[in-house]
SEZA-58914 format. One line per 10 residues: number of its first residue (from 1); their letters; for each residue x, y, z of N, C-alpha, C. Coordinates in steps of 0.05 Angstrom, whole numbers, m for minus. Layout:
residues N
NUM = a = X:Y:Z:X:Y:Z:X:Y:Z | ...
***
This chain:
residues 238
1 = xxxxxxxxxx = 112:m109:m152:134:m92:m146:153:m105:m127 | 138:m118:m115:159:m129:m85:179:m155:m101 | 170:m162:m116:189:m189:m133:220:m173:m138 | 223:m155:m141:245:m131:m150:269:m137:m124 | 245:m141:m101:280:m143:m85:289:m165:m71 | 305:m179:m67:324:m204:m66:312:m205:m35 | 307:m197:m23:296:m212:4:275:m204:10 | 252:m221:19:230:m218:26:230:m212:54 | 240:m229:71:238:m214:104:258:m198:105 | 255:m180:123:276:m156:130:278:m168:154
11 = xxxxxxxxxx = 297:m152:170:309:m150:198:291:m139:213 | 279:m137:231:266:m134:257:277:m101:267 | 269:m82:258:280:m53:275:268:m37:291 | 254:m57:313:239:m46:334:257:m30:350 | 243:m10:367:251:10:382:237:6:410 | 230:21:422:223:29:451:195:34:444 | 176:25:450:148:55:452:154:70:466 | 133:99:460:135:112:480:114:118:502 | 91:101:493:74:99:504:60:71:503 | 43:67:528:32:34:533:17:41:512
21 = xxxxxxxxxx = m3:57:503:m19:50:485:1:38:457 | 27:43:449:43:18:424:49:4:443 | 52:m20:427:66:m41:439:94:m46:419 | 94:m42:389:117:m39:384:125:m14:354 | 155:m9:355:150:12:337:176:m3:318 | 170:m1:290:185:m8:266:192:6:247 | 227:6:245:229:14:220:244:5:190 | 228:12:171:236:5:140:260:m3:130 | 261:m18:121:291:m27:106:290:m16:84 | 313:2:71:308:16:43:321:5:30
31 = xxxxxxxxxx = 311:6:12:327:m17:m19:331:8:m41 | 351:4:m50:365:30:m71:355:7:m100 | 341:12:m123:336:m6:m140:349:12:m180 | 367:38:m162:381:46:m180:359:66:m194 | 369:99:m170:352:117:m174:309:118:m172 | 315:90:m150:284:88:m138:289:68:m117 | 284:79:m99:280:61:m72:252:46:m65 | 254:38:m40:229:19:m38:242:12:m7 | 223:22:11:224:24:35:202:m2:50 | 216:m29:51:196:m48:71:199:m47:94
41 = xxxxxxxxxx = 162:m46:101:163:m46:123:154:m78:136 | 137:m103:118:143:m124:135:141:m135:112 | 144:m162:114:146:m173:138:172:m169:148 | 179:m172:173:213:m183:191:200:m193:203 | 233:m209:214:238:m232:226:219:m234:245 | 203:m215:266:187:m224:296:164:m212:284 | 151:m199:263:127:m198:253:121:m199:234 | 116:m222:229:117:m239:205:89:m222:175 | 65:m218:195:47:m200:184:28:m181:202 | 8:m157:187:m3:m142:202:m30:m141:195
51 = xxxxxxxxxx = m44:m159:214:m80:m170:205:m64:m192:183 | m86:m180:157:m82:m201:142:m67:m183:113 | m47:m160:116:m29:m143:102:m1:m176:111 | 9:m180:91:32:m191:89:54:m179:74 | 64:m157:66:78:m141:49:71:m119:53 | 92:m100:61:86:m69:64:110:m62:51 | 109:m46:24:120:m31:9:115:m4:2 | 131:20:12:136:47:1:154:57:m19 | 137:64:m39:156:67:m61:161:87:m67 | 190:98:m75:197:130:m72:197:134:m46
61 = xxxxxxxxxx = 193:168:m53:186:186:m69:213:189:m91 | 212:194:m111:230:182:m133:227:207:m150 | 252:220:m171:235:237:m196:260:226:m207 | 246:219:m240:264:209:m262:266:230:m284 | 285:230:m292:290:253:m319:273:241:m333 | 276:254:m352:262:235:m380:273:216:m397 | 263:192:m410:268:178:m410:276:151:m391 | 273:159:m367:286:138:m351:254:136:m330 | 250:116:m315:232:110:m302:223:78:m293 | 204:73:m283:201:43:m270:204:21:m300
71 = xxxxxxxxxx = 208:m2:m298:206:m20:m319:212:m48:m297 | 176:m53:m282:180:m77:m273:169:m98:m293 | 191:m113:m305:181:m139:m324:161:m157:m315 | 143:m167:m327:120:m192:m314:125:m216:m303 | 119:m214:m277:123:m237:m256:109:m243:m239 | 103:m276:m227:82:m286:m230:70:m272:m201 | 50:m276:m187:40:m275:m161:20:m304:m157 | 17:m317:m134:m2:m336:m131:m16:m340:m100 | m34:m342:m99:m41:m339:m68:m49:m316:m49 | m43:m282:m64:m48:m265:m57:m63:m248:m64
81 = xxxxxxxxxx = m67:m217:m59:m77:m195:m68:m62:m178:m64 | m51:m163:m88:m36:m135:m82:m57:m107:m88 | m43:m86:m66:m60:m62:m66:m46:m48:m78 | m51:m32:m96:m31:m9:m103:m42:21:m99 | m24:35:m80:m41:69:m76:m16:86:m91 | m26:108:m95:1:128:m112:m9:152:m106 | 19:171:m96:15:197:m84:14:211:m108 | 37:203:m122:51:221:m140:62:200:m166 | 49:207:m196:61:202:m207:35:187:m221 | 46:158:m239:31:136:m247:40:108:m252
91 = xxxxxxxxxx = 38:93:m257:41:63:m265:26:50:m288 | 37:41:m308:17:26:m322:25:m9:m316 | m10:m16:m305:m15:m48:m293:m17:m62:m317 | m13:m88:m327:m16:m101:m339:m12:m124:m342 | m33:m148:m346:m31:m170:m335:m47:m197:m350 | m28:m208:m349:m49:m240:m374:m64:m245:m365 | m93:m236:m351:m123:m242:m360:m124:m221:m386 | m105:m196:m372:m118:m174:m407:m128:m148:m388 | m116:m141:m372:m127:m129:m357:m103:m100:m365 | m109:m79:m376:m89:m58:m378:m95:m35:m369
101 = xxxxxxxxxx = m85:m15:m344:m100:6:m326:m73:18:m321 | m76:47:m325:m66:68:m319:m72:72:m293 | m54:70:m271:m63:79:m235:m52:100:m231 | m69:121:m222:m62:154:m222:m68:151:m180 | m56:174:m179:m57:181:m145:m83:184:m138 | m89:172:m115:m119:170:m105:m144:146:m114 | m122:131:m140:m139:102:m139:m134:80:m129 | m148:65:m127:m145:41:m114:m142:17:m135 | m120:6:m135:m113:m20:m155:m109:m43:m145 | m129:m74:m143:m128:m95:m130:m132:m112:m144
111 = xxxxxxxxxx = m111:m130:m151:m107:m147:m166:m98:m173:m145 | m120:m192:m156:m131:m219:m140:m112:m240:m148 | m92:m241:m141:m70:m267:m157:m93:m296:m148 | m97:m302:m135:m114:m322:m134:m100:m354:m130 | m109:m361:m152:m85:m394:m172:m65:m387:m186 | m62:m356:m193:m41:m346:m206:m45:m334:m230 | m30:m310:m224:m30:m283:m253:1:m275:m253 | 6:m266:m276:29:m248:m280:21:m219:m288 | 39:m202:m283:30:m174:m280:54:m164:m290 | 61:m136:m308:81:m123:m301:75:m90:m290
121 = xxxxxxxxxx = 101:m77:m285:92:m48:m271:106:m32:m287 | 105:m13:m309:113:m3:m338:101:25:m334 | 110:51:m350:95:70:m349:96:81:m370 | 76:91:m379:74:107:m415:87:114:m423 | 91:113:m454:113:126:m459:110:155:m461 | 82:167:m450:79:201:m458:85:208:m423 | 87:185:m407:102:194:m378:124:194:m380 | 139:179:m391:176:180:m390:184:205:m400 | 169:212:m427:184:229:m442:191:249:m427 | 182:256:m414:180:279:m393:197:277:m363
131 = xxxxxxxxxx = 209:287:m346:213:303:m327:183:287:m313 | 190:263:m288:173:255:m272:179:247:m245 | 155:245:m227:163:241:m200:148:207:m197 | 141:196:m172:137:179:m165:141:174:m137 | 116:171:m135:111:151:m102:84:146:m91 | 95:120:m76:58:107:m71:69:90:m47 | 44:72:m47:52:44:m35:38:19:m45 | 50:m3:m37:36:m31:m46:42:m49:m28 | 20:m55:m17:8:m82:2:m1:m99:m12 | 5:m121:7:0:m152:m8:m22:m163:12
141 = xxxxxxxxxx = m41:m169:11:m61:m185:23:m64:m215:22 | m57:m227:44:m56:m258:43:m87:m262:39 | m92:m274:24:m117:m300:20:m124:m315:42 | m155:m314:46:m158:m341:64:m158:m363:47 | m148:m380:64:m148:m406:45:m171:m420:23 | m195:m410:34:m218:m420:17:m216:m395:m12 | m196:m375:m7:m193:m367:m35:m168:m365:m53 | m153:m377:m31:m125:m381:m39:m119:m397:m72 | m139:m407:m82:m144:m414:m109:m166:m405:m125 | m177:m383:m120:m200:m369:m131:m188:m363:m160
151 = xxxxxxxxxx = m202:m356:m180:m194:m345:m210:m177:m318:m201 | m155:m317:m213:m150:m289:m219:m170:m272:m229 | m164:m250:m214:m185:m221:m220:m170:m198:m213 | m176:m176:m239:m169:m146:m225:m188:m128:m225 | m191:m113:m203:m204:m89:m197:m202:m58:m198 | m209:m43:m212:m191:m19:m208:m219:7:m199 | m213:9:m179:m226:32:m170:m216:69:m169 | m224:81:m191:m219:106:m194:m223:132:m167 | m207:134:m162:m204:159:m137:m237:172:m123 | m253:172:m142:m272:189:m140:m300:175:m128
161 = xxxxxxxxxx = m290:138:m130:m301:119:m116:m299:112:m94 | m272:131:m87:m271:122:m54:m276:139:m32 | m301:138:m18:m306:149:m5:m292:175:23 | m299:195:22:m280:216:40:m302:228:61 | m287:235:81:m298:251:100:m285:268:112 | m291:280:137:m281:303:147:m284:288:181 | m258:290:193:m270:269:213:m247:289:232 | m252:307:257:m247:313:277:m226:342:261 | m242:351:242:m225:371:222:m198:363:208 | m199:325:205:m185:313:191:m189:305:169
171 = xxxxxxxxxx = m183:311:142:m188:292:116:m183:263:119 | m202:244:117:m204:219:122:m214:208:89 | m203:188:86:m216:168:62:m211:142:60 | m224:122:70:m237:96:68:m235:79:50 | m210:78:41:m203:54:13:m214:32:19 | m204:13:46:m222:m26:45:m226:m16:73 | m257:m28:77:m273:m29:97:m291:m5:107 | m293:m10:127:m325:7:134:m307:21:162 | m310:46:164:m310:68:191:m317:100:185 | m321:102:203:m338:130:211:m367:129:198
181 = xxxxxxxxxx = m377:113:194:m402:101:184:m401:106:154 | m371:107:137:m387:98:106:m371:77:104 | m371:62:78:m363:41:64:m353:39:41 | m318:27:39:m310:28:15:m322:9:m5 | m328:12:m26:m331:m6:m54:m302:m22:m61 | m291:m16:m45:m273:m32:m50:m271:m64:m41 | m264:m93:m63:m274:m117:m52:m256:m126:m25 | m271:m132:m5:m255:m152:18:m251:m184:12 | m242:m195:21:m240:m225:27:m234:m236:51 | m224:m224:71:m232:m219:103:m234:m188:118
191 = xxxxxxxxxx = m241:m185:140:m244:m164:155:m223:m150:146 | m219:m130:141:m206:m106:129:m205:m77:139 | m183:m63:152:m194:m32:147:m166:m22:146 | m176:m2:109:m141:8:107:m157:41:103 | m147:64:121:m152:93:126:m136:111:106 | m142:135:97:m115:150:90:m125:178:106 | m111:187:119:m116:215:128:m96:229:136 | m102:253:135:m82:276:124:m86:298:139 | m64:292:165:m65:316:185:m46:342:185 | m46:361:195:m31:389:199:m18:384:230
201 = xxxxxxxxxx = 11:397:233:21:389:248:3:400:276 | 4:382:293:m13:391:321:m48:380:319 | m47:364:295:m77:349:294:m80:320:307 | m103:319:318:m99:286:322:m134:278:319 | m128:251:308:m151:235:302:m157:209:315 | m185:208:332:m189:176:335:m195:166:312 | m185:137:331:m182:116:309:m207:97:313 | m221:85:292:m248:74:301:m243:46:314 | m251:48:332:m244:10:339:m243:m7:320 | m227:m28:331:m218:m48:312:m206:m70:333
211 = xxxxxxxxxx = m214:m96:330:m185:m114:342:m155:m111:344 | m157:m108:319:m118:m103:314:m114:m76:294 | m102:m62:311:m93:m32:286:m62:m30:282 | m61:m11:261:m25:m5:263:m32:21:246 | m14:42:250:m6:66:235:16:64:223 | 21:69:192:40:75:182:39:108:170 | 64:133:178:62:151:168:80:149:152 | 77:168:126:84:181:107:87:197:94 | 112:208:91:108:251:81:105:245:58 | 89:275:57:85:281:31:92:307:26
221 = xxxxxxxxxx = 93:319:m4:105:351:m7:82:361:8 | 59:353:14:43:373:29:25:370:57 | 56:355:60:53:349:102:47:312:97 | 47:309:133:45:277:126:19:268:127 | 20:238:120:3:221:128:m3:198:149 | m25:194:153:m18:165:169:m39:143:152 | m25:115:152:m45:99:133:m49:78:162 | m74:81:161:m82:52:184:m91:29:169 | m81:3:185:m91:m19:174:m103:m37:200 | m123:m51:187:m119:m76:226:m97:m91:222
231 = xxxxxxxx = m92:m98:235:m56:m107:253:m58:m130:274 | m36:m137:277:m39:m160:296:m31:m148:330 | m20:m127:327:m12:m108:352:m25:m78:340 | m22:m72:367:m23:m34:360:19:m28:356 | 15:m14:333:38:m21:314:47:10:306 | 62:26:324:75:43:302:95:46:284 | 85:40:257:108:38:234:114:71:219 | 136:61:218:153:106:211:175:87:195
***
């Protein structure tokens, strides 16, 4: 998805914290891609990445009449891993190993560019016909170098695989890595932890230790979110 827009780093739109516990707060560059936006949040210019997330993309929230909807053509990736999550809506993945997956809201889609795959991002034609919405996000995971040429591979983990809890009367769910003592099935390739939890206004949740964290929130029609990742700072992204 991120191939779609003409610059890869954005501008730097740090703010003030408001507290010592951030050290910095960022915001999104929106890209208009003609009736769908796409809100990056990195890399820019002074943070280049967060942990080992190199690409933060918010897509939408978007609704297409019918007939009209995403049509990302196939282009290549090499050296990476993209994540794909979806609130609302779907995507159909598809990609020259042969790999063809419908990603509905609440799955997890990780596709291993490796030495290199092409992919495109397309959606059914029994989704167009219709009156549709859309929105997710997609992170790019840099490779350590010892896999920076691994075979392409894709993964698709269905919603119901990824582990949830109830954590301080917070809905919590554990897509990559291990906290509050379960563990995603989802594959790592270094230390990893990406959260989704879903608070009511006036809630708050600890966060499980980690070296490096960052929060990114995100509304939804039914209140927001915050998505944590490890980070290279404690990072509030809005």
């Amino acid at each position: 998805m991120s191939n779609v827009l003409e610059s890869a780093e954005q501008r730097c739109d740090a703010i003030e914290a408001p507290c010592s516990a951030i050290q910095t707060i960022l915001s999104p560059r929106i890209t208009d891609l003609g009736g769908f936006s796409v809100r990056r949040l990195l890399p820019t210019a002074k943070q280049k990445m967060v942990g080992p997330w190199i690409f933060f993309d918010e897509m939408g929230p978007a609704a297409f009449p019918a007939g009209q909807g995403i049509n990302v053509r196939p282009h290549p990736h090499i050296g990476i891993a993209t994540v794909t999550y979806l609130f609302e809506g779907e995507i159909l993945h598809r990609d020259s190993i042969g790999s063809l997956q419908p990603i509905r809201p609440g799955d997890i889609n990780l596709m291993v560019a490796g030495r290199g795959i092409t992919h495109s991002e397309r959606e059914r034609p029994s989704i167009t016909v219709e009156d549709h919405r859309l929105h997710g996000l997609q992170l790019w995971l840099a490779l350590p170098e010892d896999h920076e040429e691994t075979e392409p591979a894709f993964h698709h983990y269905p919603t119901d695989d990824i582990p949830a809890i109830t954590i301080q009367d917070v809905p919590v769910r554990v897509m990559i890595g291990s906290a509050y003592g379960v563990v995603s099935p989802v594959r790592q390739f270094s230390d990893t932890l990406y959260l989704e939890a879903s608070l009511k206004a006036g809630q708050t949740l600890e966060l499980p230790d980690a070296p490096e964290r960052a929060v990114y929130v995100a509304q939804r029609p039914d209140g927001p979110r915050l998505r944590t990742a490890s980070a290279q700072y404690d990072c509030v992204c809005s």
